[in-house]
Each structure stands twice: as structure tokens, then as C-alpha cells.
Biotite code that builds the C-alpha atoms (Angstrom):
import biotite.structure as struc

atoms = struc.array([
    struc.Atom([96.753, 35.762, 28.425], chain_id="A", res_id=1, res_name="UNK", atom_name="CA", element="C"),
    struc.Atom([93.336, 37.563, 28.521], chain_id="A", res_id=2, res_name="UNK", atom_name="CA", element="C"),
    struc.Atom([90.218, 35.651, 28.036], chain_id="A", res_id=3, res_name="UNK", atom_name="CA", element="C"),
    struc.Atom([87.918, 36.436, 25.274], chain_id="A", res_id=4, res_name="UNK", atom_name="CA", element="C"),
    struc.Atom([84.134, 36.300, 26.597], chain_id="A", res_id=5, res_name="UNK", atom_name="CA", element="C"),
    struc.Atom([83.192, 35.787, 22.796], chain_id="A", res_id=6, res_name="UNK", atom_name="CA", element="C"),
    struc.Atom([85.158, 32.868, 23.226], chain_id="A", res_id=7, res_name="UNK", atom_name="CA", element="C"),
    struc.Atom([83.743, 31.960, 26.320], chain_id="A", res_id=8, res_name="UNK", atom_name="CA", element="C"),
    struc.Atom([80.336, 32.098, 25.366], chain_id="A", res_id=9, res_name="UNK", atom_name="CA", element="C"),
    struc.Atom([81.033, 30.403, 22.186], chain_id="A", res_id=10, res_name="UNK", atom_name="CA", element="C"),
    struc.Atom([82.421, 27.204, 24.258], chain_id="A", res_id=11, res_name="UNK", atom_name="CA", element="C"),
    struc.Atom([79.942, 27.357, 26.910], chain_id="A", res_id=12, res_name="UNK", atom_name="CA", element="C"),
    struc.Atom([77.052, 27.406, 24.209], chain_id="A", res_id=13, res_name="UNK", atom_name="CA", element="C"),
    struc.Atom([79.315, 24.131, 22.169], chain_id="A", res_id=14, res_name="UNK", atom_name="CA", element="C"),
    struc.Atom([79.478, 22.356, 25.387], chain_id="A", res_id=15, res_name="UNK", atom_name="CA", element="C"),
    struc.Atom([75.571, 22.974, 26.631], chain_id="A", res_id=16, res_name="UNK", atom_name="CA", element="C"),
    struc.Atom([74.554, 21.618, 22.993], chain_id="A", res_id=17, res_name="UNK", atom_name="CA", element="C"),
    struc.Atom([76.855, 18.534, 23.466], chain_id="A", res_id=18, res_name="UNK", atom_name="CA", element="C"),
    struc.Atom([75.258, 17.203, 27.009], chain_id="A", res_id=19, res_name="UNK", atom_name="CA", element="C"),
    struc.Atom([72.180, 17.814, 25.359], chain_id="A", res_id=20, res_name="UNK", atom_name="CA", element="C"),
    struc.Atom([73.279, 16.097, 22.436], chain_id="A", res_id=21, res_name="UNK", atom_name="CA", element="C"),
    struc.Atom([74.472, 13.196, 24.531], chain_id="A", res_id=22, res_name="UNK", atom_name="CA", element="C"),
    struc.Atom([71.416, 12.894, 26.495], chain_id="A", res_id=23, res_name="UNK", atom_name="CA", element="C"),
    struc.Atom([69.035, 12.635, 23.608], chain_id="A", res_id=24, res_name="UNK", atom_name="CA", element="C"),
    struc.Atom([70.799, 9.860, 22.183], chain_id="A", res_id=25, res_name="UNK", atom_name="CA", element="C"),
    struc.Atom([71.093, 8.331, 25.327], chain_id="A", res_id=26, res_name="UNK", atom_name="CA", element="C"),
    struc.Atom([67.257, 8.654, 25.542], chain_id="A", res_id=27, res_name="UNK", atom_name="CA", element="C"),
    struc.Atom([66.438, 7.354, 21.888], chain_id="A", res_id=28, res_name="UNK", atom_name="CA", element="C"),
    struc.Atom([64.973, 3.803, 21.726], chain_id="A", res_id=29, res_name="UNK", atom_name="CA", element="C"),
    struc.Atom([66.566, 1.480, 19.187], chain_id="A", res_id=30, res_name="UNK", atom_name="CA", element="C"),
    struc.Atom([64.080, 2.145, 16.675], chain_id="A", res_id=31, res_name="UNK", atom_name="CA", element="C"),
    struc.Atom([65.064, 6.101, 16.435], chain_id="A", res_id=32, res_name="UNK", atom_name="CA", element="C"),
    struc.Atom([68.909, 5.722, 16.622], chain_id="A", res_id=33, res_name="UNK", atom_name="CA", element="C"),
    struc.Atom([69.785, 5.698, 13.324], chain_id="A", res_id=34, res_name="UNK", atom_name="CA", element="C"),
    struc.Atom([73.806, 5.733, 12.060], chain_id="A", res_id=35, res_name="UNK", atom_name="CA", element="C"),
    struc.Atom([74.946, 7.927, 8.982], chain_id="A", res_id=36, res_name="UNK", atom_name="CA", element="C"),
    struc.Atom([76.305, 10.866, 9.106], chain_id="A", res_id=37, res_name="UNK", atom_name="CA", element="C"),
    struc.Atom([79.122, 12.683, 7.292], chain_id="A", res_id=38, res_name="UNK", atom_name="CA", element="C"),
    struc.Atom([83.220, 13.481, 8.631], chain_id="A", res_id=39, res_name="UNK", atom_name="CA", element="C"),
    struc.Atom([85.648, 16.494, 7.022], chain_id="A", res_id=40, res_name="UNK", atom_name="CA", element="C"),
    struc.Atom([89.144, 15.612, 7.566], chain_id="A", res_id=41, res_name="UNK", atom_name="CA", element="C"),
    struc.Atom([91.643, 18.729, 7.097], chain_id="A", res_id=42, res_name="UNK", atom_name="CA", element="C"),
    struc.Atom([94.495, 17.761, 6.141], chain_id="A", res_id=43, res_name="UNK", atom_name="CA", element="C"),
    struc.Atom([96.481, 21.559, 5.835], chain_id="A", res_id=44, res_name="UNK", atom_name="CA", element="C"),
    struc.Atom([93.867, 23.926, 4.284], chain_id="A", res_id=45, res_name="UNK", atom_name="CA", element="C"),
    struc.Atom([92.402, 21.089, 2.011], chain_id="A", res_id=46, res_name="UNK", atom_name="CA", element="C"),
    struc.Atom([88.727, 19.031, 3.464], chain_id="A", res_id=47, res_name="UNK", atom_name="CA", element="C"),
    struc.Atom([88.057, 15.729, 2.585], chain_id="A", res_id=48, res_name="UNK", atom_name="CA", element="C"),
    struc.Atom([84.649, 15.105, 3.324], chain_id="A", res_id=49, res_name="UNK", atom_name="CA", element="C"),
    struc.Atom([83.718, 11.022, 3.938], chain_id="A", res_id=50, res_name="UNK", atom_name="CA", element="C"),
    struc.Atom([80.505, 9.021, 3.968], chain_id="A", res_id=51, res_name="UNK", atom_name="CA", element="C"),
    struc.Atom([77.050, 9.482, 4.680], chain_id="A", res_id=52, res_name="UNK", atom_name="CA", element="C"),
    struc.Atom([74.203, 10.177, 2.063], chain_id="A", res_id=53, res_name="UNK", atom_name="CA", element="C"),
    struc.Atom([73.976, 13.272, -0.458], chain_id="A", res_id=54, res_name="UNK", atom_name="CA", element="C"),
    struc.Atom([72.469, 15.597, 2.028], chain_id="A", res_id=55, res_name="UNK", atom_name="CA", element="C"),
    struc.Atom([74.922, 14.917, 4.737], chain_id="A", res_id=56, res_name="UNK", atom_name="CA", element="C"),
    struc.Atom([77.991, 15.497, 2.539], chain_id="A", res_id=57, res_name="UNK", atom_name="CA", element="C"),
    struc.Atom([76.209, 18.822, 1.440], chain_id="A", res_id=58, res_name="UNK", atom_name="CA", element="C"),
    struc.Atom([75.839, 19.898, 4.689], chain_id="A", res_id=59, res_name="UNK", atom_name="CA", element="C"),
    struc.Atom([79.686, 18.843, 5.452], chain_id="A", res_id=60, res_name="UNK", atom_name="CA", element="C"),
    struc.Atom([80.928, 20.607, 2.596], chain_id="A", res_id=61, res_name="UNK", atom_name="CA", element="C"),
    struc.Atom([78.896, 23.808, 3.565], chain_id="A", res_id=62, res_name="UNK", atom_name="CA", element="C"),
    struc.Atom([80.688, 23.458, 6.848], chain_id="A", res_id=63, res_name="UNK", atom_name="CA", element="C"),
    struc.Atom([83.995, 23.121, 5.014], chain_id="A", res_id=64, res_name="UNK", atom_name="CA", element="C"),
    struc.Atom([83.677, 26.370, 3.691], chain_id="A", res_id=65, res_name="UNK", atom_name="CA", element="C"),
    struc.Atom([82.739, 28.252, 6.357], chain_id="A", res_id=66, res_name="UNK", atom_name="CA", element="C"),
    struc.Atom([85.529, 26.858, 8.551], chain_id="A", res_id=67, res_name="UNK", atom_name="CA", element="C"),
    struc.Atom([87.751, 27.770, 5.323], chain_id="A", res_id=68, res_name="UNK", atom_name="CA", element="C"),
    struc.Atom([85.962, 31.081, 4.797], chain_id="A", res_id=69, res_name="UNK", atom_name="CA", element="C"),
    struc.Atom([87.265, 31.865, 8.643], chain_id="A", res_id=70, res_name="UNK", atom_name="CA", element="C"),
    struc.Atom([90.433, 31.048, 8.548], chain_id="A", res_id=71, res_name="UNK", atom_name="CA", element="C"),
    struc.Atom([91.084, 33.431, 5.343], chain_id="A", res_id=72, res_name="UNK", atom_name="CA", element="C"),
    struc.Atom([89.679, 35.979, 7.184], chain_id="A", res_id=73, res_name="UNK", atom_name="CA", element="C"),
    struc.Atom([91.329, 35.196, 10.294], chain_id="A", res_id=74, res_name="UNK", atom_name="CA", element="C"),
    struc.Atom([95.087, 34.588, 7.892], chain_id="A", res_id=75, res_name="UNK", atom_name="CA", element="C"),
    struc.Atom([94.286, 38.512, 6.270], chain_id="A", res_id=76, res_name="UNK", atom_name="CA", element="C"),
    struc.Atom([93.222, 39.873, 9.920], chain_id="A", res_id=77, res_name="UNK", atom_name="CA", element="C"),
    struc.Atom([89.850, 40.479, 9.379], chain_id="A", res_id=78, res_name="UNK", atom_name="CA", element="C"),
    struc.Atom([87.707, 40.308, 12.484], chain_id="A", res_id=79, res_name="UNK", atom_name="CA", element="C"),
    struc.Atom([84.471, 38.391, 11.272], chain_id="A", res_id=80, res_name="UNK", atom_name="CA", element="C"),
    struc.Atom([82.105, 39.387, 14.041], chain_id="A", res_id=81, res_name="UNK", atom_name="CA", element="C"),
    struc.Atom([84.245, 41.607, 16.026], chain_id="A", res_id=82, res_name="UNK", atom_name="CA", element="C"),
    struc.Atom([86.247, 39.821, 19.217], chain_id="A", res_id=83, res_name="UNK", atom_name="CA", element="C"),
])
């Protein structure tokens, strides 16, 4: 199995942004933790996209279709950014 460094990269970058992610709200006094926030749940091909306020939802749905705009590209064999 060869290893992709797109791929590499790509989870190296995800997992850098989580610690930081982490540490920030570790960091956050009680007064700036806030909760809310949105989920998308695949279930197959089809989202469903739970909670949070109007913006978050917008911004889950966006990242619905993306994730949904990949996979048909990935399903026809297109290569989206060329790995």
C-alpha cells in the first residue's frame, strides 16, 4: 500500500489544528466557552444536519455539500486536486 503525501499532509495539518483546537478551549475562561454548534449525520449519501443557530446549520450544510460534491467526483474518478 503506498502512502499518499497529499494525504499525509492533509492529516498532519487536521491533527495540528485539533491540539490547537483543544488547547484553546482548554485555555478559555468560563465566560468565553460558549456551547452551540451544528452536527451532519450521513446516513448513505443523504446529511442530516442537527442543532445549533441559523448560521451554524448554514455553515454545516455548506460542508455537506462539499463532502457530497467529493465523493461524486471521487464515485466518477475525477481527481479534484490531483493525488
Amino acid at each position: 500500500m503506498e502512502l499518499s503525501s497529499g494525504f499525509l499532509a492533509v492529516g498532519l495539518a487536521m491533527t495540528v489544528i485539533g491540539i490547537v483546537m483543544v488547547y484553546m478551549s482548554l485555555r478559555a475562561g468560563p465566560s468565553e466557552a460558549q456551547s452551540g454548534g451544528a452536527a451532519v449525520l450521513f446516513i448513505g449519501p443523504i446529511p442530516i444536519i442537527m442543532s445549533g443557530g441559523r448560521k451554524w446549520v448554514l455553515v454545516a450544510f455548506a460542508a455537506a455539500a462539499i463532502i457530497i460534491l467529493v465523493m461524486i467526483a471521487q464515485s466518477a474518478g475525477l481527481s479534484l486536486v490531483g493525488w
